[in-house]
C-alpha positions in Angstrom: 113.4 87.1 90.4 110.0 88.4 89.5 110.2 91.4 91.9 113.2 91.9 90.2 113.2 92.1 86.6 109.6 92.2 85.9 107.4 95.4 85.4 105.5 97.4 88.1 102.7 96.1 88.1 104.3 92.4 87.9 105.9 93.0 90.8 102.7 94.9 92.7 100.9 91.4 92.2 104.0 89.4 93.2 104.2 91.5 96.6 100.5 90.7 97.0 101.1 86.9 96.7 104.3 87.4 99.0 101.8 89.3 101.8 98.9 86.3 101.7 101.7 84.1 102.6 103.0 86.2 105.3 99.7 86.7 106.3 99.2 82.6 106.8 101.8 82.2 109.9 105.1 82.1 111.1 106.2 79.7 110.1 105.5 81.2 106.0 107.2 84.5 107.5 110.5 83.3 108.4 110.6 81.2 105.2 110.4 84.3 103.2 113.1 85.4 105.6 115.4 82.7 104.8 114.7 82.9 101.2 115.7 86.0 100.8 112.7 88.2 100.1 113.2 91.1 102.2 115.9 92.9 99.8 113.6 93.1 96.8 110.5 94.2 98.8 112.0 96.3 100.9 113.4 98.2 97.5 109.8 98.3 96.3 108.8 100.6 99.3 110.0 103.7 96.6 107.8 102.1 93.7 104.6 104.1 93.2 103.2 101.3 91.7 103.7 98.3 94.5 105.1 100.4 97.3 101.7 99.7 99.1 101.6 96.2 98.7 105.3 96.2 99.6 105.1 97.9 103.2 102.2 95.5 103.5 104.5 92.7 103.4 107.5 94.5 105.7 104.6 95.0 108.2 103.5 91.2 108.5 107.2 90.2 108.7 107.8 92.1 111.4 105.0 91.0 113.6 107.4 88.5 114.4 110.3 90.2 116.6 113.0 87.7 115.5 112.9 89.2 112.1 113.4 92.8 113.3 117.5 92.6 112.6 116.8 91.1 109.1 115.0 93.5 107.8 117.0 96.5 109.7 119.6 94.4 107.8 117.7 94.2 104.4 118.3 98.4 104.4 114.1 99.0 105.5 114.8 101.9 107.8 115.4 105.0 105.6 112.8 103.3 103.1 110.0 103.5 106.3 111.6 107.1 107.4 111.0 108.0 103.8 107.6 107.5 103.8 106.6 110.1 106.3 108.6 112.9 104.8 106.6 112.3 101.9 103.5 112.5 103.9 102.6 108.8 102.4 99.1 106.9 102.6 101.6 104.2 103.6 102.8 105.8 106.3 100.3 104.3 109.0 101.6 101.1 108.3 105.6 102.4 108.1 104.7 103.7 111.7 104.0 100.1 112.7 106.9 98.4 111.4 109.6 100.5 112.9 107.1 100.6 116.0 107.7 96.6 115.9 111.6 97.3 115.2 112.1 98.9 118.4 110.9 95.8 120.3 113.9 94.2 119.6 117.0 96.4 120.8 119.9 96.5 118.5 117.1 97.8 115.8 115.8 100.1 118.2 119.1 101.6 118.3 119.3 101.5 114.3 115.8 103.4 114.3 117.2 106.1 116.7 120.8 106.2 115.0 118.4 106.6 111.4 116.8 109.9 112.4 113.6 108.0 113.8 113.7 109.3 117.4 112.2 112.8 115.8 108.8 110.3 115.2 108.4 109.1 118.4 105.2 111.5 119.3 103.6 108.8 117.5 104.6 106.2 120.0 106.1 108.2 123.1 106.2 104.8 125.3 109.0 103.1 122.0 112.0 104.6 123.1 112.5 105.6 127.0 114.9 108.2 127.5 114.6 110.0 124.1 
């Protein structure tokens, strides 16, 4: 609710809170997960305010591979792609998440189907064959 309805820089310091729990272990990451709090975060990546803190958060949830369909699910690709063709400070860390995406192969395929094939000279080892 509070990265919801509340104002940017609420929900900046709310994002923040979210990443020193993802930041604690697993076990805090797929609780978020399960909770739900990919959708709202993931919708923060286009705030100028939190979208830091935000791809922060994406970035420790997908350390852990199991979560790479949820958050292809929770709509974080074009968000990530995004980010580059805006030449973002945030990009470094986009780069990592939809590097960690492509570890697990029906978001690899997502990645690739979203456009991000063109970014692999970042990573030319993440997708064989493209």
């Amino acid at each position: 609710m509070l990265l919801a309805e509340s104002p940017e820089e609420s929900k900046a310091a709310a994002c923040e809170a979210i990443w020193h729990l993802a930041t604690g272990s697993g076990e805090n990451r797929a609780l978020l997960v399960q909770e739900g709090a990919l959708p709202p975060v993931v919708a923060l990546v286009s705030s100028q305010v939190a979208q830091s803190a935000a791809v922060r958060v994406l970035r420790q949830v997908a350390v852990d591979v199991e979560h790479a369909r949820r958050l292809v699910d929770a709509g974080v690709i074009h968000p990530l792609l995004q980010l580059f063709i805006d030449a973002s400070p945030a990009r470094v860390d986009a780069s990592e998440i939809l590097w960690s995406l492509c570890m697990e192969p029906t978001s690899r395929e997502a990645v690739s189907a979203a456009g991000g094939a063109s970014l692999w000279w970042l990573y030319p080892s993440a997708l064989p064959g493209l």
